[in-house]
N, C-alpha and C positions, 0 to 999 in steps of 0.2 A: 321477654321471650327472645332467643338468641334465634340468628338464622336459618339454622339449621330447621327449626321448629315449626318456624313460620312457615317454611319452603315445604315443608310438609303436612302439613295444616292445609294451604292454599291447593296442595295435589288432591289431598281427600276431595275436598269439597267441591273440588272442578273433578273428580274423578266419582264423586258422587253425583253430582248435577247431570254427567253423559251417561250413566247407567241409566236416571230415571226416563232420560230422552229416551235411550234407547230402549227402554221394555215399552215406552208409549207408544213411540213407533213400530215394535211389533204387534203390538195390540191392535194398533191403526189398518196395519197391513191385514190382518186376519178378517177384517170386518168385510162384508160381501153386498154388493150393491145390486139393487134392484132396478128393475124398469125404470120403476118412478122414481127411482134417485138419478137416475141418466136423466130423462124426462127433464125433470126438476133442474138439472147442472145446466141443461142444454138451452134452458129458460133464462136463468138466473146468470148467465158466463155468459149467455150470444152477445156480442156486439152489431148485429143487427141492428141497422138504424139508427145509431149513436149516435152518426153525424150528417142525418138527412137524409131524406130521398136519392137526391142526385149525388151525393158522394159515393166515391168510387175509388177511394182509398185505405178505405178500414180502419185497421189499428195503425198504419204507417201514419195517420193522424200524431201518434202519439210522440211523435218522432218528432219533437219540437226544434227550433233551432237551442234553445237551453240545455235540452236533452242532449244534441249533440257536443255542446260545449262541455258539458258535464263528465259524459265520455268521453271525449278526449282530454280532459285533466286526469285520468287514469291513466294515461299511457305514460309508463316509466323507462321506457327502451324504443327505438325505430327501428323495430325487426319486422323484416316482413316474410311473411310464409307463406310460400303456393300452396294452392289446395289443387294443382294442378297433377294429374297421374296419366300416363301410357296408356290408350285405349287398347279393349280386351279383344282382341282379332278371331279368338278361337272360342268357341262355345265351352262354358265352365257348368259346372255342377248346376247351381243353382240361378244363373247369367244368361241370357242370350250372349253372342260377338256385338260387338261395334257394327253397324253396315250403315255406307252413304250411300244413296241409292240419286239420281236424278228423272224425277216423274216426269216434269216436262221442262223440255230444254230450254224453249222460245225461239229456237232458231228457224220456223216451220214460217213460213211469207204472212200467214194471218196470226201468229201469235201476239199475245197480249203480255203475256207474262212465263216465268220460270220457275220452277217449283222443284224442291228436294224432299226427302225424308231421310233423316239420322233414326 
């Protein structure tokens, strides 16, 4: 079988294997869930108590130092990118504005402490 053939051959077949994904997955999408299939998820998926009474870290548990090693052997480039934006000063559509507001200053003779709200 010369190249050409082969290279066409291997499109079908990977071009049949995403059709069938994909009519399963809209099949998937169509299906409508109940009470008790939330109930049910909300049972079977809580990590609730995984790791003890007194733990107080959750799934950050999961976050091993392996894990971290693991992840960073993915990393192919040292780009770094803010996630940092212009806060929104004006009321938007759908947004409150940004406001800093100072509740209490501390500067009063019997203050304890100082407080804000963003």
């Amino acid at each position: 079988m010369n190249e050409w053939k082969r290279f066409l051959l291997v499109f079908l077949v990977i071009g049949a294997l995403l059709l069938s994904g994909v009519e399963k997955m809209s099949q998937s999408r169509e299906a409508v869930l109940t009470k008790k299939d939330i109930d049910q998820m909300m049972t079977s998926l809580s990590n609730w108590g995984r790791w003890g009474k007194k733990d107080e870290l959750g799934a950050l548990n999961l976050l091993t130092a392996s894990k971290r090693r693991e992840a960073a052997a993915l990393v192919r480039e040292g780009v770094s990118i803010s996630l940092a934006h212009n806060a929104i000063k004006v009321k938007e559509e759908n947004s409150e504005p940004f406001d800093h507001r100072m509740v209490e200053t501390g500067t009063q003779a019997n203050s304890e402490s100082s407080s804000d709200i963003y």
